[in-house]
N, C-alpha and C positions, 0 to 999 in steps of 0.2 A: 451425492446429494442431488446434483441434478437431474439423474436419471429418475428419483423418487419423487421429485417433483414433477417431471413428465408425468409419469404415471397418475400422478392423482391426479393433473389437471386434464388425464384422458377419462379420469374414471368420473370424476363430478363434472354436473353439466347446471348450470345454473341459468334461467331464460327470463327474459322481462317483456310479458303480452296483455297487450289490450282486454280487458274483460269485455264484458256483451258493451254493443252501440247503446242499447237504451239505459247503460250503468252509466255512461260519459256523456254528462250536460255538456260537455264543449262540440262533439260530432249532432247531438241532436237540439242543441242551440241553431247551430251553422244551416244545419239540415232543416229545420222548419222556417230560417229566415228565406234561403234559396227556394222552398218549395213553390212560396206564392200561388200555395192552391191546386196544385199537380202532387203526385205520388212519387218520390224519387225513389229508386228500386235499391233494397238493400243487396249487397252483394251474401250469395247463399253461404252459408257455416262453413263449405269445407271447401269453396273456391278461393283462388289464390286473392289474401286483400290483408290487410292490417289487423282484421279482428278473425282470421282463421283459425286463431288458438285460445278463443276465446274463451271456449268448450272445456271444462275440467277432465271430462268426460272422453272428448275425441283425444285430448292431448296425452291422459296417460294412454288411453290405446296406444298410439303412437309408440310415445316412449318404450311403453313394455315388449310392443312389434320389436323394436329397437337393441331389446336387453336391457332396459333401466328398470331399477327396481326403486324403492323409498322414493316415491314419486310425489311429494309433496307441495302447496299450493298455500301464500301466504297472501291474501287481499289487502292491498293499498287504495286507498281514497285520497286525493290529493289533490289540491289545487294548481293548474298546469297555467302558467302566465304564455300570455299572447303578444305582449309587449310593454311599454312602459305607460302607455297614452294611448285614449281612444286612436288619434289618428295612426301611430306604429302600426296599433293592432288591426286597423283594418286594412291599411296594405300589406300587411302579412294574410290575412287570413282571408282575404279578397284575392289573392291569388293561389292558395290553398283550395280555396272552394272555386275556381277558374269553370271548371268541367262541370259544377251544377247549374251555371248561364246555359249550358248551352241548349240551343232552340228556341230561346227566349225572345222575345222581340222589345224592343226599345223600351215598351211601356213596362214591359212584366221584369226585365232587367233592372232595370231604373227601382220598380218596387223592390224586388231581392236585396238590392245594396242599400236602399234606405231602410231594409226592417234589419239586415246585416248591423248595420251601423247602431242602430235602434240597441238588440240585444249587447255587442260591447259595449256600447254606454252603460248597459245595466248593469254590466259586471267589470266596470272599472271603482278599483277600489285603491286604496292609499302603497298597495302592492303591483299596480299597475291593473293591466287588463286580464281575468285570474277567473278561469269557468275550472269546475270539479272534473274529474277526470278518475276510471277506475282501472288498477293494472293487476296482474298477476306475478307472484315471483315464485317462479316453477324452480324447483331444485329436487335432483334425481342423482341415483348412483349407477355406474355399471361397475358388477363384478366381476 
């Protein structure tokens, strides 16, 4: 028995990835609060970053490079909480988004955190602080 369960847990592969940035109100909530009027540079499709598989497209390549075949693709829409309360959720997500300050100078800072603040207040809801979020559940076989 247990060699057979090796076995299919080498032969099925099941993955949970980020669909596109512009699918997930919570990355381009954050991302226009931090912009304050500057362009922050999306990381390209196939560089190493959290939405590299976002791709239906690159990721069966991959897999089938791989040997996976029944490469199939199930969309979830779901509401991802940030914390319990405005204030949880902006020191959680105030240090989350740490690295889109930077360069910023005191005054355009100061603005980032106040429109920060701004959008979780708008999506505190009776579930806590709760933006849309869209992922992928890849499940493939190898023969």
């Amino acid at each position: 028995m247990g060699d057979e369960l090796l076995r299919l847990l080498v032969e099925l592969l099941t993955l949970l990835t980020w669909q596109g940035i512009n699918d997930n109100e919570w990355l381009t909530e954050f991302r226009t609060a931090m912009a304050v009027g500057r362009d922050l540079p999306t990381p390209p499709p196939e560089a190493p970053s959290p939405f590299a598989l976002a791709d239906p497209d690159r990721v069966r390549a991959i897999l089938s490079i791989a040997g996976f075949t029944n490469i199939s693709f199930q969309g979830l829409h779901e509401p991802m909480s940030f914390g319990p309360d405005p204030d949880d959720a902006f020191d959680f997500v105030s240090g989350l988004t740490e690295w889109m300050r930077e360069g910023l100078d005191d005054a355009r800072r100061d603005a980032a955190l106040a429109s920060l603040r701004t959008t979780i207040a708008e999506h505190t809801t009776e579930h806590g602080v709760c933006y849309q979020s869209a992922t992928w559940i890849v499940s493939a076989r190898k023969p």
